[in-house]
C-alpha positions as CSV (number, residue, x, y, z in Angstrom):
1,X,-22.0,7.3,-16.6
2,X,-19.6,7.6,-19.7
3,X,-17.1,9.6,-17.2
4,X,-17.0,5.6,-15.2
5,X,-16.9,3.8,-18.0
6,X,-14.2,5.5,-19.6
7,X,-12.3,5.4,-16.4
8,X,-12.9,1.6,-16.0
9,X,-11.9,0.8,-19.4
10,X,-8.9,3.4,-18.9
11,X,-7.2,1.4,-15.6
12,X,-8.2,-1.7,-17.2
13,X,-5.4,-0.5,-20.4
14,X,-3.1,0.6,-17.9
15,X,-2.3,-3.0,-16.6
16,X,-1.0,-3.5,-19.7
17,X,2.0,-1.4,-19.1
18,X,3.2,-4.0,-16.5
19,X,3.0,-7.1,-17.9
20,X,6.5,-8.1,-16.7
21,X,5.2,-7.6,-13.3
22,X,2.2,-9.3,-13.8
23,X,3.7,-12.4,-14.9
24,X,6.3,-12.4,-12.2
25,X,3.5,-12.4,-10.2
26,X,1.6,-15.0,-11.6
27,X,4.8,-17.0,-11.2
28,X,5.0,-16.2,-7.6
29,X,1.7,-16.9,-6.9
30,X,1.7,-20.5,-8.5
31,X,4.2,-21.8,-6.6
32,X,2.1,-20.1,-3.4
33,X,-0.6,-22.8,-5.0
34,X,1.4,-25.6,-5.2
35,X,2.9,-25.2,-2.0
36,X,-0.4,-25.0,-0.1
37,X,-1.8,-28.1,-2.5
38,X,1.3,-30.1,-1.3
39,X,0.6,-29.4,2.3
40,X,-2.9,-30.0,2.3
41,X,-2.5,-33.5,0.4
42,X,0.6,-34.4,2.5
43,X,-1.3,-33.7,5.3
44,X,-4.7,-35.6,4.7
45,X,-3.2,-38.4,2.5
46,X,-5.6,-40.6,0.3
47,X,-7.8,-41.6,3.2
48,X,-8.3,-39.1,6.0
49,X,-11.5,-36.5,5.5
50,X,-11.7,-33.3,7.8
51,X,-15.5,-31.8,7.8
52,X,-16.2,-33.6,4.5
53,X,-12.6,-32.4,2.8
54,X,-10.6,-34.7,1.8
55,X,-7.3,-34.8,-0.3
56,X,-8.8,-34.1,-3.8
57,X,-11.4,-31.9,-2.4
58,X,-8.9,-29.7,-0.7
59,X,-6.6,-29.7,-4.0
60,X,-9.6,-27.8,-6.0
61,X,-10.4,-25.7,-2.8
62,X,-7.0,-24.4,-2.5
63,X,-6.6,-24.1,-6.3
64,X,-9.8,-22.1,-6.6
65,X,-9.2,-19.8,-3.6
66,X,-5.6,-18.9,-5.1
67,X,-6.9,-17.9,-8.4
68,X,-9.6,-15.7,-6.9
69,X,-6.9,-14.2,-4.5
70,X,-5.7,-11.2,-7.4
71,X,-9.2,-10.3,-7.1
72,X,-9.4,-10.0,-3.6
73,X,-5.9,-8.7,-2.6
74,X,-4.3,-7.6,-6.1
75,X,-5.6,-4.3,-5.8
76,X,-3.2,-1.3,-5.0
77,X,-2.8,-0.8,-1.4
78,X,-6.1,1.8,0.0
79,X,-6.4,3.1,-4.1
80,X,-3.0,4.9,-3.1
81,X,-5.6,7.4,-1.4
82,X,-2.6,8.1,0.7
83,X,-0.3,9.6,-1.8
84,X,-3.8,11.5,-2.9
85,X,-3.8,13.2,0.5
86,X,-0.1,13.9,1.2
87,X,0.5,15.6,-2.5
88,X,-2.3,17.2,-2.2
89,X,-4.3,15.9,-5.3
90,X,-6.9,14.6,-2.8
91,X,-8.4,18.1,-3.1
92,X,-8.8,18.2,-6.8
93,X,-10.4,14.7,-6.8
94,X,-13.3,15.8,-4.3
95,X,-13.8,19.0,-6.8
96,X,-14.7,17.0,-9.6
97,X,-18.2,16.6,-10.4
98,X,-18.7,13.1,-10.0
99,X,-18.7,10.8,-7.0
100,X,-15.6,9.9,-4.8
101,X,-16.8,6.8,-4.0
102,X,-18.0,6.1,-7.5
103,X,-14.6,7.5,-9.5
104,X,-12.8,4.5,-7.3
105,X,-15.4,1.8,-8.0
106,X,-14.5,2.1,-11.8
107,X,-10.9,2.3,-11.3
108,X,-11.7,-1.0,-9.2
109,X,-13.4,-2.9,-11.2
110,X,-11.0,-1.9,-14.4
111,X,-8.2,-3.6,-12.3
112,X,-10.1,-6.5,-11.2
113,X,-11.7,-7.3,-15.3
114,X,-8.0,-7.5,-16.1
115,X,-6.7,-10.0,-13.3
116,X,-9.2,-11.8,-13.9
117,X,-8.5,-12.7,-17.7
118,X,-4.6,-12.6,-17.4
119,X,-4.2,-13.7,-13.2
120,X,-7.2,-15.5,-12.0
121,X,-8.3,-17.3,-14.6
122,X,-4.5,-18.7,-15.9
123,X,-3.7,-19.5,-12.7
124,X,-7.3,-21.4,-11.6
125,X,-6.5,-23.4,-14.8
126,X,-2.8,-24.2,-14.0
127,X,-3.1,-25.6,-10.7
128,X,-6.3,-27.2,-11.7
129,X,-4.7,-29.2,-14.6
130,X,-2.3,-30.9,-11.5
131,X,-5.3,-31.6,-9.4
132,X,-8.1,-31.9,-11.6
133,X,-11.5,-30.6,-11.8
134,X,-14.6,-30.6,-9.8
135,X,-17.8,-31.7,-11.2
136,X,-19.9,-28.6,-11.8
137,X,-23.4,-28.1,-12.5
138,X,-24.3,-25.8,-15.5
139,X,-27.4,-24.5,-13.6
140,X,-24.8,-23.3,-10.9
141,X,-23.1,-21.2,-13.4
142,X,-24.9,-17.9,-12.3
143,X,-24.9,-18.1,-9.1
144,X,-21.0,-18.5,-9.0
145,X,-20.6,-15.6,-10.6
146,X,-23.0,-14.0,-8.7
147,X,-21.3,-15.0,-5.7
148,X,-17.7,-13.9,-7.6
149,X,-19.1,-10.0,-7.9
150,X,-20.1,-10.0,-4.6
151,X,-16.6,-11.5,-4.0
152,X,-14.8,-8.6,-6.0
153,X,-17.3,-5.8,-4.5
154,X,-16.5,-6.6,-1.0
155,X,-12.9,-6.6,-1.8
156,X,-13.4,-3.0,-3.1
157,X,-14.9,-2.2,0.2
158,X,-12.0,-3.0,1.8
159,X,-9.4,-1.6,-0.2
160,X,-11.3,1.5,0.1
161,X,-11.7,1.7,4.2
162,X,-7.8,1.1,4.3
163,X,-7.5,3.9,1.7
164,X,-9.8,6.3,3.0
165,X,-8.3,6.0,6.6
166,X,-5.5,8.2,5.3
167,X,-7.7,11.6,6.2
168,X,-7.1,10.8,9.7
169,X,-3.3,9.6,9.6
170,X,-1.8,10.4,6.1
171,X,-0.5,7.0,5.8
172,X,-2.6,3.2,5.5
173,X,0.4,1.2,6.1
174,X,-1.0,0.0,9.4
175,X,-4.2,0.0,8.5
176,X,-3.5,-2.4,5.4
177,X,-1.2,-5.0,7.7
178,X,-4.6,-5.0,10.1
179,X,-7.5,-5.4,7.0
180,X,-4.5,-7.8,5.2
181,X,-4.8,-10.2,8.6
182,X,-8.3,-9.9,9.1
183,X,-8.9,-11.3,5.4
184,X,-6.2,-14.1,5.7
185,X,-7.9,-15.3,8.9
186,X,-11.2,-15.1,8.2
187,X,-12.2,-15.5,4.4
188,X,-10.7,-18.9,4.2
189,X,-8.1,-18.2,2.1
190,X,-6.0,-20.9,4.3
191,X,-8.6,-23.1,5.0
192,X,-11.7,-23.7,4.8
193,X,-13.6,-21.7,7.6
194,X,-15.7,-25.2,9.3
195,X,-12.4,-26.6,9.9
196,X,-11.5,-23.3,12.5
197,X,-12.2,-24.0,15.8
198,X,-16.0,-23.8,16.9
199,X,-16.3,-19.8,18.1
200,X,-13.9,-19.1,15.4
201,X,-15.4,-20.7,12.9
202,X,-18.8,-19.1,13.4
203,X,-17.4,-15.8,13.8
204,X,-15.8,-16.1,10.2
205,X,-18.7,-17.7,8.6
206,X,-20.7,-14.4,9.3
207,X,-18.5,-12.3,8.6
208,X,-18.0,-9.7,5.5
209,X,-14.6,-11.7,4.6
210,X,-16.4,-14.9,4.1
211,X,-18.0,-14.3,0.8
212,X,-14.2,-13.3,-0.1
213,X,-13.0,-16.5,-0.9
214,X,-15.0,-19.7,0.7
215,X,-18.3,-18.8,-0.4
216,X,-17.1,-18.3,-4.0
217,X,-15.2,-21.6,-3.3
218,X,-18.2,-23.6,-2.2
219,X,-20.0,-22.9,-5.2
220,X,-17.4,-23.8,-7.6
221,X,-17.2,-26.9,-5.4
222,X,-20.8,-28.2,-6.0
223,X,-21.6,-27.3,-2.2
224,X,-24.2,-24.3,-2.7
225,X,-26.3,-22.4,0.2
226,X,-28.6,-19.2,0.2
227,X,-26.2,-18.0,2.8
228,X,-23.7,-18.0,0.3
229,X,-25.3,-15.2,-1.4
230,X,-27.8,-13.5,1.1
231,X,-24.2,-13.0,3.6
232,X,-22.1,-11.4,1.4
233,X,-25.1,-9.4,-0.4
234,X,-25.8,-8.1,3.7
235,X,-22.6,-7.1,4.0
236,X,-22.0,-5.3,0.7
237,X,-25.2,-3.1,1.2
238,X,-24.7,-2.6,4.8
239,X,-20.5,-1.4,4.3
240,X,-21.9,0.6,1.4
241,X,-23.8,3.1,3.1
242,X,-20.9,3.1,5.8
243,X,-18.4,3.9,3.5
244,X,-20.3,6.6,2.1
245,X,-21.0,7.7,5.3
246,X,-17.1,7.6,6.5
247,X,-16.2,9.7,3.0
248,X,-19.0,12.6,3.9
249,X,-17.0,13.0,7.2
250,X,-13.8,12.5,5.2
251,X,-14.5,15.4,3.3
252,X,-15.9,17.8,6.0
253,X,-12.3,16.9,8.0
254,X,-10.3,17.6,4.9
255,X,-12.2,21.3,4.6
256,X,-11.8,21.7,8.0
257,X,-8.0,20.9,7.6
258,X,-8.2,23.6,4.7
259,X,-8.2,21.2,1.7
């Protein structure tokens, strides 16, 4: 257990050395914010409601769901599990005496703490300050961030099957433009997932990527449901035990391949 922590608060001090990027990031992603607030508002004006969204309902949707987006897609591309298996460092990693699987989830989690105090966070507030802020019951409080570690363990899940794809093709580049689609679609990052059309819209709301971002978001937006948690809480347990069942065969393959 100290080997994790001191790994999670390791990668968490590392994020420091790129605070440049970071806020150049944070820049970038603001005016991501504002753009899809504009378009939203434009769009439904002061009167018009789609599936119980209107204007100002939309504005704290979309500024919620960009916030949480650094901890759903600012993690590096498949852990760079890639680079691990070309250079050959993949080997010494599966030597160590401590679990694959586990020795990512700190390194995870350490990147994710720190977006959330210098990306997620910032950013929530600064778009929120333009459109206000919903009314949010105390009580609620735990079960949003509840619904928020779910949200940032199911994005480790996916980071990881894109990384851990590389023992089959040495590269995740296509593998990360297929997961990177799959969550834009279907998490509703771009909209809220009712508002897809009917097959789609059911497809999405039972999917893994729903508890990515509009889960999270309809807690934060007073509109709670036990399917909010008991989804995403399926999926995590379920992709757990397939990821470590895809990293057993990853590391019979890479012996087989001669380490």
């Amino acid at each position: 257990m100290n080997f994790y922590l001191t790994l999670f608060r390791k990668t968490y001090v590392r994020n420091f050395q790129y605070r440049i990027a970071a806020l150049v990031n944070n820049f970038g992603s603001l005016i991501f914010g504002f753009m899809y607030i504009a378009i939203w508002q434009g769009t439904l004006g002061s009167n018009r409601h789609v599936i119980g969204f209107g204007s100002e309902e939309m504005g704290w949707y979309m500024a919620f769901v960009q916030g949480v987006f650094f901890l759903t897609m600012g993690l590096p591309r498949g852990f760079r599990i890639d680079e691990a298996v070309r250079t050959g460092e993949i080997s010494l990693q599966l030597m160590r005496p401590v679990s694959f699987f586990g020795y990512y989830v700190a390194q995870c989690f350490g990147v994710q703490v720190y977006n959330i105090i210098f990306r997620s966070i910032p950013i929530y507030i600064i778009l929120s300050l333009f459109v206000g802020f919903p009314t949010f019951a105390v009580t609620q409080l735990p079960w949003l961030l509840l619904s928020l570690l779910l949200c940032m363990y199911l994005a480790f899940l996916m980071t990881y099957f894109v990384g851990i794809t590389a023992f089959w093709t040495n590269s995740v580049r296509w593998s990360f433009i297929v997961q990177y689609t799959l969550i834009m679609t279907f998490s509703g990052f771009l909209v809220p997932l009712p508002i897809l059309p009917g097959w789609l819209a059911t497809i999405s709301l039972y999917s893994p990527y729903a508890g990515m971002h509009y889960f999270p978001a309809m807690f934060i937006l007073g509109r709670p449901s036990v399917e909010g948690i008991a989804l995403p809480l399926f999926w995590c347990v379920l992709l757990t035990f397939v990821a470590l069942a895809l990293t057993r065969v990853a590391r019979r393959k890479l012996e087989v391949q001669g380490g």
